[in-house]
Backbone bond lengths (Angstrom), bond angles and torsions (degrees), N, CA, C in turn:
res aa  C-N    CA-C-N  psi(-1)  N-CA   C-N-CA  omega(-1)  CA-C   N-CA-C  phi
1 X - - - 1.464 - - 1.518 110.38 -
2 X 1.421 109.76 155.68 1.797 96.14 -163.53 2.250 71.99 -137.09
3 X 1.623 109.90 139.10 1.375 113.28 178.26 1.311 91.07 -130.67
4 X 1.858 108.24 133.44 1.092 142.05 -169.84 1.530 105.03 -94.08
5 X 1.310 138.69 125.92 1.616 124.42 -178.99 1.697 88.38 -101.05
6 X 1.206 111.13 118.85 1.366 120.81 176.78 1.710 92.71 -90.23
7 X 1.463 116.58 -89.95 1.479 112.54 -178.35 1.714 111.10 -109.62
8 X 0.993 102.10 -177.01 1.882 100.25 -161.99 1.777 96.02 -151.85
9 X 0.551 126.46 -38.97 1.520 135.99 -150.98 1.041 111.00 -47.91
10 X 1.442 155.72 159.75 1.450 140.73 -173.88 1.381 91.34 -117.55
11 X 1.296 111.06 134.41 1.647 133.12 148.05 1.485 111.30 89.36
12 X 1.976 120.96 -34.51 1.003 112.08 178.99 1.885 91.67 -157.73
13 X 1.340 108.17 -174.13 2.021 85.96 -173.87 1.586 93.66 -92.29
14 X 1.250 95.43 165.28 1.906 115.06 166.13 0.921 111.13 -135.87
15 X 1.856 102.98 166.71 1.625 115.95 -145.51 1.704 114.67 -65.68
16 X 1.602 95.57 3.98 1.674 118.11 175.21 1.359 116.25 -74.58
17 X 1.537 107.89 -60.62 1.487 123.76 -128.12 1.805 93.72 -142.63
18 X 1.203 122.85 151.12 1.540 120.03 137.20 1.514 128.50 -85.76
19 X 1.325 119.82 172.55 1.379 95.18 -164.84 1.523 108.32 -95.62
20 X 1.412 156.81 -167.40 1.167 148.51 -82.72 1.860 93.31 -107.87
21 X 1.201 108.50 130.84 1.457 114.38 152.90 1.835 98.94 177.88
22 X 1.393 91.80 142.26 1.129 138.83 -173.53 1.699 122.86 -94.99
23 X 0.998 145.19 80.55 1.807 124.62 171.26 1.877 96.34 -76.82
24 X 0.988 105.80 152.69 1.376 119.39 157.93 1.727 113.57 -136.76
25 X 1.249 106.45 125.88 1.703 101.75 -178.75 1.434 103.96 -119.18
26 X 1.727 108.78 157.96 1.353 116.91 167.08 1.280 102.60 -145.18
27 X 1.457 128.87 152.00 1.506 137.24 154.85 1.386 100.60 -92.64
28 X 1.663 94.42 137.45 1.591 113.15 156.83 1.766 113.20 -85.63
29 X 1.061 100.39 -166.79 1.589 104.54 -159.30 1.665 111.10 -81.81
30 X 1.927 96.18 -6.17 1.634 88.65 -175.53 1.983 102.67 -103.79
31 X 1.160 108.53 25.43 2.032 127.10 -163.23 1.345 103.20 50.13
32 X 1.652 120.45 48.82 1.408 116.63 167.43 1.820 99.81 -94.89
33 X 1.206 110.13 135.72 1.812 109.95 -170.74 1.480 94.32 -94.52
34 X 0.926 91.26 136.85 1.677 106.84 167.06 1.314 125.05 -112.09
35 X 1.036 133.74 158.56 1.930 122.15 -147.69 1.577 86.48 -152.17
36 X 1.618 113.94 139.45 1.696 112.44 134.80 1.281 92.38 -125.06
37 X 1.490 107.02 -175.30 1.556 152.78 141.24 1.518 127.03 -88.00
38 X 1.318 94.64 97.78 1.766 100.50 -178.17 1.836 98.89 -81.33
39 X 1.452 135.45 62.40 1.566 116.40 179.23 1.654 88.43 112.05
40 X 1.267 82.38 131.07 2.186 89.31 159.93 1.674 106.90 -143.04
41 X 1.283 93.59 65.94 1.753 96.63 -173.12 1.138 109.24 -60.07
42 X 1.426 114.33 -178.99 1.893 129.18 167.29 1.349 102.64 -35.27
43 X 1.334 111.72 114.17 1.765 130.94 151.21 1.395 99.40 81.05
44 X 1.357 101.75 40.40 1.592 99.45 174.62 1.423 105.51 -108.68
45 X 0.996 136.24 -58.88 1.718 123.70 157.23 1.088 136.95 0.58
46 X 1.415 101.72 -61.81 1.387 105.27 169.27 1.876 122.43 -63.93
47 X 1.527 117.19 -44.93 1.408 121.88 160.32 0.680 85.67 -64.44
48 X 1.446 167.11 -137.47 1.569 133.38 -65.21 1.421 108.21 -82.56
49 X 1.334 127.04 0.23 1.564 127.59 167.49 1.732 106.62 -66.65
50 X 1.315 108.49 -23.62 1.602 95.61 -176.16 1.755 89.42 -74.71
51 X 0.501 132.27 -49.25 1.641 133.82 -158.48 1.860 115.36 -74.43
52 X 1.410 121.16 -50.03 1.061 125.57 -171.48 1.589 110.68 -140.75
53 X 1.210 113.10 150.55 1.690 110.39 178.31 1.460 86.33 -76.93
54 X 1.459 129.85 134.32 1.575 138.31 145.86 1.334 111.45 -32.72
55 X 1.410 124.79 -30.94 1.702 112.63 -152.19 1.654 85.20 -79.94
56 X 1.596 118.52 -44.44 1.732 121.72 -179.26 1.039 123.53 -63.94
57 X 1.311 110.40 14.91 1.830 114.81 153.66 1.502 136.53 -80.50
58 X 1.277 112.51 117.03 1.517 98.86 -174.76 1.511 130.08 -121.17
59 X 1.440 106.23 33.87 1.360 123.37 148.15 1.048 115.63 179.65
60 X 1.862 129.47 151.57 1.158 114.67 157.72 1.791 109.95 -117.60
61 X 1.402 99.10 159.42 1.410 122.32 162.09 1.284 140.18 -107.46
62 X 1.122 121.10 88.95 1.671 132.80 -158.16 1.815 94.89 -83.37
63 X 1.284 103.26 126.11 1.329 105.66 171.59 1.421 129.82 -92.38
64 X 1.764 101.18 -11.77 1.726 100.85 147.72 1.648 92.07 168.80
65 X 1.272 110.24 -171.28 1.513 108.98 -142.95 1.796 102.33 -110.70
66 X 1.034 117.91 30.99 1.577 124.51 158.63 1.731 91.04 -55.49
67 X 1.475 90.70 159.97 2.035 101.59 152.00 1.355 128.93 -55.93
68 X 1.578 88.66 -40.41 1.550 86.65 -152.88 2.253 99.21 -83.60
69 X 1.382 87.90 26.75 1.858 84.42 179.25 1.202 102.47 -130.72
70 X 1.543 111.38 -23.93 1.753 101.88 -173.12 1.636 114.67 -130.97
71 X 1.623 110.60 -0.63 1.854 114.29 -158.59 1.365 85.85 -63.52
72 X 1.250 152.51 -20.29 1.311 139.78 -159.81 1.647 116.67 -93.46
73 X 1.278 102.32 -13.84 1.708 107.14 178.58 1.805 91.42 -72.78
74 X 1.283 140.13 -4.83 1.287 107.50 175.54 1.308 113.72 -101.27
75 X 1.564 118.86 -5.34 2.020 110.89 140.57 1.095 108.13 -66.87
76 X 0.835 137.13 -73.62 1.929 128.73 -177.28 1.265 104.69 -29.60
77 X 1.270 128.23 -51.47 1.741 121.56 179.01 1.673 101.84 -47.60
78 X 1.207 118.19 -49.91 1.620 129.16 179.28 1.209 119.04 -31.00
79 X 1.830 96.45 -74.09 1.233 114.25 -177.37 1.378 131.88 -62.64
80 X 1.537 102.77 -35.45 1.648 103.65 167.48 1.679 111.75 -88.16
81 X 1.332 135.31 8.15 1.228 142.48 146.16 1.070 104.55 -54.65
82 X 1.382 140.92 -101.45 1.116 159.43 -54.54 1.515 100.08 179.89
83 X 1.006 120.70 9.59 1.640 132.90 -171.42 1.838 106.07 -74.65
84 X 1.188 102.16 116.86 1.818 108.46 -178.47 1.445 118.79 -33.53
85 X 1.286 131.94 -15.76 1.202 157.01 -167.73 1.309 122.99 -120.07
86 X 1.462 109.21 2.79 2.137 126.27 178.32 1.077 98.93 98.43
87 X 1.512 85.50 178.18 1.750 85.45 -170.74 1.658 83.30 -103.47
88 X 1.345 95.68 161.19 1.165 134.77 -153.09 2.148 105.12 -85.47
89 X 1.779 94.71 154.12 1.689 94.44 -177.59 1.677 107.58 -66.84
90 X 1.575 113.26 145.56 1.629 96.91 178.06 1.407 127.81 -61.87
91 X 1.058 121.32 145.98 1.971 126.50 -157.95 1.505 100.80 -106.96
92 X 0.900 128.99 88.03 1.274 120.91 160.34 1.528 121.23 -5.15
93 X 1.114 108.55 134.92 1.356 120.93 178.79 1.851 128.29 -139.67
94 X 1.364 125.40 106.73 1.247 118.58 -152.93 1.541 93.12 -107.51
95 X 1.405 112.70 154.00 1.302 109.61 179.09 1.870 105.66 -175.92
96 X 1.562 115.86 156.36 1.405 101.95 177.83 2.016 102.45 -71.68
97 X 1.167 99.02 171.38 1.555 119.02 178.43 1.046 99.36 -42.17
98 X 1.807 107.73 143.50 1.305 117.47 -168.86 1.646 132.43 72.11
99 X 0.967 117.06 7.78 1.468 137.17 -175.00 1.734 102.78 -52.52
100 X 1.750 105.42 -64.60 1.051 95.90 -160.90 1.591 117.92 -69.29
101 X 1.380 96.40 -40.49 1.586 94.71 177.58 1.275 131.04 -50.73
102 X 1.688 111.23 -23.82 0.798 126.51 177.77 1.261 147.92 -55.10
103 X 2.075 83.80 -45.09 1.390 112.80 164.20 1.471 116.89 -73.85
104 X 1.469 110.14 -27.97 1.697 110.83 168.23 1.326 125.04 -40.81
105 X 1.899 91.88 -56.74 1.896 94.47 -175.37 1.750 123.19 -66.95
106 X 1.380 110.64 -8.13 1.108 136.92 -177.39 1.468 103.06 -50.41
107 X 1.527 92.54 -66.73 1.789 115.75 -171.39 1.238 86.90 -87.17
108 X 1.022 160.96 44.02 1.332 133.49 164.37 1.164 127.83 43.71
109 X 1.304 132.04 41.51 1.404 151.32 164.40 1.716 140.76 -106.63
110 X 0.977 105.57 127.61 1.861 104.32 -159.75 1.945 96.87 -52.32
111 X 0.890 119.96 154.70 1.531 139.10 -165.53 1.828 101.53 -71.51
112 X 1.448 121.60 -32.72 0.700 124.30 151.17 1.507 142.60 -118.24
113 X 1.254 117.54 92.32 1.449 112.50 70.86 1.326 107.64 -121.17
114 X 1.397 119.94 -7.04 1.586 129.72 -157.04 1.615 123.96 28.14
115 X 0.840 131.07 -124.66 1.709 143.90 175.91 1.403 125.23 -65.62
116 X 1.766 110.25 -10.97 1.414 130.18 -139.72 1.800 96.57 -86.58
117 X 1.383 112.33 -17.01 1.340 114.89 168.35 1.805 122.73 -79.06
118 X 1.448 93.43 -1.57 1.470 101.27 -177.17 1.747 102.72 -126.56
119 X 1.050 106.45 -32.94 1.739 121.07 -163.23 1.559 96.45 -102.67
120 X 1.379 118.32 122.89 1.629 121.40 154.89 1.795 100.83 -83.61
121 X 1.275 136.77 87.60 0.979 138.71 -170.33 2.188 118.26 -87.28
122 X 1.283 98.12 90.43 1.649 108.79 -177.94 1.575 111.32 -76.98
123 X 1.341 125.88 -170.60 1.643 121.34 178.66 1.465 70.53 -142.40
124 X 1.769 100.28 163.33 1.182 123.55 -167.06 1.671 89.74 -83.11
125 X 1.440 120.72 170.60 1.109 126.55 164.97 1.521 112.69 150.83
126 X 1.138 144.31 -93.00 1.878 115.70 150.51 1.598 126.89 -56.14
127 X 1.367 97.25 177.56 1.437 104.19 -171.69 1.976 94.25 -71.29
128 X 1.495 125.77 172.37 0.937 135.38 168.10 1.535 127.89 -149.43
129 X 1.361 112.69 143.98 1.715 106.10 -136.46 1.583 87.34 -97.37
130 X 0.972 160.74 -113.63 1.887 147.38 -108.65 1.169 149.51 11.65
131 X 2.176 83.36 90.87 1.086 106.22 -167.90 1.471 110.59 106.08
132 X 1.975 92.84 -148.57 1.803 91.45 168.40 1.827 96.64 -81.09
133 X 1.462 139.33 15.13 1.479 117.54 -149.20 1.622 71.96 -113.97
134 X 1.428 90.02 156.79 1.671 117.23 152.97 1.505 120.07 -145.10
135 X 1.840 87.36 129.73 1.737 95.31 -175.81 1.255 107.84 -100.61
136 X 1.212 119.25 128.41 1.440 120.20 166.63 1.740 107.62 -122.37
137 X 1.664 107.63 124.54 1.043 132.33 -155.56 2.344 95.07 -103.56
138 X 2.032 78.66 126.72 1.972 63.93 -169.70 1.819 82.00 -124.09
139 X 1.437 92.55 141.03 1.426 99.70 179.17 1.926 114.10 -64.88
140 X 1.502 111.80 134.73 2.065 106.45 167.50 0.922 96.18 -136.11
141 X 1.487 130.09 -170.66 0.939 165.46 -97.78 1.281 104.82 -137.65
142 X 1.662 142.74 103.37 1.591 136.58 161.85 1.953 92.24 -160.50
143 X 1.216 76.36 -172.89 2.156 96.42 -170.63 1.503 94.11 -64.92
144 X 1.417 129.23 -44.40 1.231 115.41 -178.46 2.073 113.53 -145.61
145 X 1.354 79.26 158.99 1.251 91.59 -165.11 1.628 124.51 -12.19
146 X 1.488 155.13 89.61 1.411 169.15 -106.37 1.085 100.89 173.13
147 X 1.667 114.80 137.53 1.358 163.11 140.75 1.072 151.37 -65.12
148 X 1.253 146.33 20.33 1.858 104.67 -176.14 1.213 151.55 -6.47
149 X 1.356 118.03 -141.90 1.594 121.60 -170.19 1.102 120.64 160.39
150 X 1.460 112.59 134.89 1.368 114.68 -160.13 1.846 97.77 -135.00
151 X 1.308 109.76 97.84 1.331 108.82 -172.41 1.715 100.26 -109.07
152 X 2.232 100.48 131.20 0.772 95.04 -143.43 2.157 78.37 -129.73
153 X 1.557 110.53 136.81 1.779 97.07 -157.40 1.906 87.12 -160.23
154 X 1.005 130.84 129.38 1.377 140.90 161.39 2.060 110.85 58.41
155 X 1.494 110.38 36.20 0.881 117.52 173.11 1.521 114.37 84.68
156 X 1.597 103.56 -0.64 1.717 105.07 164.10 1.281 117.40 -113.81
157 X 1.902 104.07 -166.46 2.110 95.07 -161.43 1.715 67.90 -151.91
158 X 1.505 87.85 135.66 1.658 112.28 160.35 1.642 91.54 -116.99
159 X 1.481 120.13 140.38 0.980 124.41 175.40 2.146 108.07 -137.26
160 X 1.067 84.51 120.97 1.512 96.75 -172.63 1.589 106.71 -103.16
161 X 1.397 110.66 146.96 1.838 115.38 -155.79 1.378 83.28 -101.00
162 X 1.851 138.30 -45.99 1.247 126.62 -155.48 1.638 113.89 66.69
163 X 0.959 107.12 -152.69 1.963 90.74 -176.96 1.938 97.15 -106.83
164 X 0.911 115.78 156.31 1.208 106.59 -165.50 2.019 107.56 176.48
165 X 1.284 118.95 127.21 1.068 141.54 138.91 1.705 125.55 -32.30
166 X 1.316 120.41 136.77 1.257 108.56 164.06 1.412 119.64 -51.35
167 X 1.100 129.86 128.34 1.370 134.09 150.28 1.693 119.12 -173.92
168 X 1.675 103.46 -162.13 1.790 106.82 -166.44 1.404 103.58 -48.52
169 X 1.642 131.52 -44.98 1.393 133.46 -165.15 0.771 130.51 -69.50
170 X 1.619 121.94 -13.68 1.503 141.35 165.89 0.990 89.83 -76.21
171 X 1.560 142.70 -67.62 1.387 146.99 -156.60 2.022 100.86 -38.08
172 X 1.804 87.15 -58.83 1.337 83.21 -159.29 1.934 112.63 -80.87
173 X 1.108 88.19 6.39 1.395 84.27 -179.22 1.739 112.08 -108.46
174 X 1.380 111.10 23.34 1.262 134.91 175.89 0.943 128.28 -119.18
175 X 1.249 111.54 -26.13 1.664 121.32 179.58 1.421 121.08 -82.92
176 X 1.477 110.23 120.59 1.290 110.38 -159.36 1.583 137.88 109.64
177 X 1.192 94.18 -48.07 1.533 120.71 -176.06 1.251 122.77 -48.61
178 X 1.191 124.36 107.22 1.843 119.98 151.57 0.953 147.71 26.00
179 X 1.731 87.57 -88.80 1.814 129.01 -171.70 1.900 87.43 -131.59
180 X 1.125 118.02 119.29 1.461 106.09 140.39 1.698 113.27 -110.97
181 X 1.074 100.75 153.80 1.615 126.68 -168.01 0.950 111.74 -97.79
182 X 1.302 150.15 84.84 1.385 133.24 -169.41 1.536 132.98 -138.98
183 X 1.617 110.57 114.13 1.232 122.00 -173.30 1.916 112.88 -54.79
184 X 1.518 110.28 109.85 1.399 128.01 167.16 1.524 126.21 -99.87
185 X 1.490 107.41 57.01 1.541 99.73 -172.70 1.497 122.00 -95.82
186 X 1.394 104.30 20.39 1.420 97.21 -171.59 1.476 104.33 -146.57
187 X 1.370 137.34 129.33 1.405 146.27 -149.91 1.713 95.00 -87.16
188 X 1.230 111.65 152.68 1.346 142.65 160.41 1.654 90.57 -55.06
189 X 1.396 114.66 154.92 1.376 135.38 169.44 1.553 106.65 54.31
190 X 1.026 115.12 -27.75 1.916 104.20 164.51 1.262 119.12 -57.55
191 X 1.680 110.37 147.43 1.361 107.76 -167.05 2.231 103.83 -78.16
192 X 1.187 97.83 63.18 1.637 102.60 166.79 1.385 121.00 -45.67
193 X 1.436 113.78 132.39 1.265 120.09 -174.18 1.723 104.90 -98.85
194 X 1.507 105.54 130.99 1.633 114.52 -163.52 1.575 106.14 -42.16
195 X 1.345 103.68 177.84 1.705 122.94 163.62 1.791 99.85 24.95
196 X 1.605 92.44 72.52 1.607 97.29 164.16 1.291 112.09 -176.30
197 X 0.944 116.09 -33.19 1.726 108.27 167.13 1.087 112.41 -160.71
198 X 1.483 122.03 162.72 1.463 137.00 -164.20 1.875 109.39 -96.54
199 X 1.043 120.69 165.07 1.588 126.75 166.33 0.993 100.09 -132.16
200 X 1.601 123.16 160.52 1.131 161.91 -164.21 1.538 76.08 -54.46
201 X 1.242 115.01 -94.32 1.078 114.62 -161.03 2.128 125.62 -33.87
202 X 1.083 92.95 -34.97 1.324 96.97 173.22 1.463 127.07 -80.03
203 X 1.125 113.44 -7.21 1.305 140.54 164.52 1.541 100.70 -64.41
204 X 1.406 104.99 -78.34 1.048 101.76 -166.54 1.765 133.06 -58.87
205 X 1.513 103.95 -9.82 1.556 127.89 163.29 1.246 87.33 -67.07
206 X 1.061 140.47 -77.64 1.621 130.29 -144.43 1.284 106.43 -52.99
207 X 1.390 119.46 -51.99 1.693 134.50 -170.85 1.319 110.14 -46.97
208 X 1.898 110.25 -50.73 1.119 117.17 179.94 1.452 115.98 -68.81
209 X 1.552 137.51 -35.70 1.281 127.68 -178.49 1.510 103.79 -87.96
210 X 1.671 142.16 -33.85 0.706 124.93 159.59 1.957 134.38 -45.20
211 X 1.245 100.13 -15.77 1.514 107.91 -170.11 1.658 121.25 72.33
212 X 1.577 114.74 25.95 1.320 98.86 -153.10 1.728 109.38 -81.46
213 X 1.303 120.28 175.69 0.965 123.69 147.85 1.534 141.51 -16.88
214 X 1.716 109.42 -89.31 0.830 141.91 -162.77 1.300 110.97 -150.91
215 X 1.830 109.83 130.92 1.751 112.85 -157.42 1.607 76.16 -113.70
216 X 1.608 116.26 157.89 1.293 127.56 174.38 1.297 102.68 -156.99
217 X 1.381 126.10 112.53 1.351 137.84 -143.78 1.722 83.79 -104.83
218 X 1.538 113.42 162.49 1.444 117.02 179.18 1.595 111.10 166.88
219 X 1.355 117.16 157.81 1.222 122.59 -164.36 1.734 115.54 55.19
220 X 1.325 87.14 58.42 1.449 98.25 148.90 1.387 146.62 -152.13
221 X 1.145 107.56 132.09 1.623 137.39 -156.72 1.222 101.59 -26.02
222 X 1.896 106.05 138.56 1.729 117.19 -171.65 1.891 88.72 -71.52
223 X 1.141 121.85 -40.57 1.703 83.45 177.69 1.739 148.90 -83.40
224 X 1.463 82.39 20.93 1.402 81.86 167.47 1.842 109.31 -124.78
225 X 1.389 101.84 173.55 1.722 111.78 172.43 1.297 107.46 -76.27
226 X 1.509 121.09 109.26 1.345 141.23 137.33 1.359 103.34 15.39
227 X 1.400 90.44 -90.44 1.583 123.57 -161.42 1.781 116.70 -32.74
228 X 1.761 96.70 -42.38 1.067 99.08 -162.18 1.665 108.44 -73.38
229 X 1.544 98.43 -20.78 1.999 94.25 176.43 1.602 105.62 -60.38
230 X 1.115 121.12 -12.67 1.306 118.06 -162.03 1.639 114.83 -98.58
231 X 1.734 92.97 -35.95 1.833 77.15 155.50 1.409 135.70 -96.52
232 X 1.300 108.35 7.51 1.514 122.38 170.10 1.586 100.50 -70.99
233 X 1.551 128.92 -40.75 1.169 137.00 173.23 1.774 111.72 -60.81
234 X 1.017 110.85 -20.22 1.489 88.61 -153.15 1.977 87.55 -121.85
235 X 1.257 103.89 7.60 1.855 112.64 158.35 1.947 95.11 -72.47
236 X 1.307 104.89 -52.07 1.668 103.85 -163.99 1.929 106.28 -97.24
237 X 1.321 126.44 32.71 1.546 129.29 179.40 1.564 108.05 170.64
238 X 1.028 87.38 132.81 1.790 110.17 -155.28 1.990 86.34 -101.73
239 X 1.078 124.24 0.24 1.250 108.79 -161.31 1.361 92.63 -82.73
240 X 1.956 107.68 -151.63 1.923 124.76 -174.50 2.174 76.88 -99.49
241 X 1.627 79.99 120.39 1.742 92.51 167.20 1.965 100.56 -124.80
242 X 1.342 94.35 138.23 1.707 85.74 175.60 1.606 93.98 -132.05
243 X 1.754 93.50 -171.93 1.773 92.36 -170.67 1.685 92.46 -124.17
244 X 1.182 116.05 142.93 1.631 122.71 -165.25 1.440 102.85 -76.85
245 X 1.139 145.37 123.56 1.416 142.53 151.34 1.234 123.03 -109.01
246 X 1.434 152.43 100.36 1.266 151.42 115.14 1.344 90.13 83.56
247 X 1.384 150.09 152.51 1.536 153.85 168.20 1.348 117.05 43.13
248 X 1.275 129.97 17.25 1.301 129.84 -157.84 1.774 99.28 -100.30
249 X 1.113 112.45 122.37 1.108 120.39 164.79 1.550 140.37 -97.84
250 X 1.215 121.19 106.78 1.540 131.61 -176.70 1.710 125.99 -96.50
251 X 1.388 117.41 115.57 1.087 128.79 -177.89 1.629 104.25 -86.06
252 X 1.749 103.50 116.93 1.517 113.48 179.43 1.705 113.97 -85.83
């Protein structure tokens, strides 16, 4: 699996990055590529055109309904509307409960029919196959209903944290893994408010009891230093930790 950092930014975009989206690709056995969307937060649309044509996407996975993970599916509603070439076959769309409506009130559109002429809109709840990939969506810890993901393609595991609190779902969506992905937006020793986001440092606990691979720190906020989630991480995991930037490409 090869993961595309479309946006990175924690909470809203910076003058770096947009905020959260993900491509992940795999070839099947005949070199047909297969594409998702892990998140298409604020100002991610527009980056992910440097990287992939939109129309060669064939699903996304919203890991829950903040902005900064999904405000961008209502250009994508646009573009595969309204696309010079027709509108487009419906794209699957995964998301916790309430997704679609959600995305309706967004655009300003009655609930029915909303997006549903463009969006095949599913709720998270088993794993789901595309392609050779399989996503399996594990419920953690935030203000409202949130996910991870455990994408699983040629005998490896990309595992994505989504925004998330310490707890069991990070655990399990770490253990094992590759690549873990992991949102660090909130510093060690600040007075952090529970079940909402991870720090460097807690990151780097997960990596270490999970056994993973490779730690890849991300989604974190333009006002603070990067850097510093990364050595809070690498006090608690001795493994290869890197810091996510905008176009960065990682081989799982």
């Amino acid at each position: 699996m090869r993961v595309t950092v479309v946006g990175c930014s924690g909470s809203y975009p910076g003058p770096d990055s947009p905020a959260s989206c993900y491509v992940v690709e795999h070839d099947d056995d005949s070199g047909r590529t297969w594409r998702v969307l892990l998140d298409l937060g604020s100002g991610a649309l527009g980056a992910l055109q440097r990287y992939v044509d939109p129309l060669a996407v064939d699903a996304v996975f919203l890991s829950h309904l903040h902005p900064d993970h999904c405000a961008d599916l209502c250009g994508y509603h646009v573009l595969r509307r309204y696309h010079p070439e027709g509108p487009q076959p419906r794209l699957p769309v995964w998301g916790p409960v309430g997704t679609a409506d959600r995305m309706a009130a967004a655009y300003g559109m009655p609930a029915d029919p909303g997006m549903t002429g463009e969006f095949e809109f599913g709720e998270h709840g088993a794993p789901v196959g595309i392609g050779p990939m399989t996503v399996e969506p594990v419920a953690v810890v935030h203000p409202v209903p949130a996910f991870g993901f455990r994408v699983r393609a040629g005998g490896r595991t990309l595992a994505y944290s989504g925004d998330t609190g310490p707890c069991s779902g990070l655990d399990e969506l770490a253990a094992g893994a590759d690549l873990l992905l992991a949102e660090a937006s909130f510093r060690a020793g600040d007075p952090n408010p529970p079940d909402l986001h991870l720090t460097g440092a807690d990151c780097g606990r997960a990596a270490a009891s999970g056994d993973v691979g490779r730690l890849v720190l991300t989604h974190v906020p333009p006002w603070f230093d990067p850097e510093s989630a990364v050595a809070e991480a690498k006090e608690h995991f001795s493994g290869d930790i890197a810091l996510a930037v905008a176009g960065a490409v990682y081989q799982v």
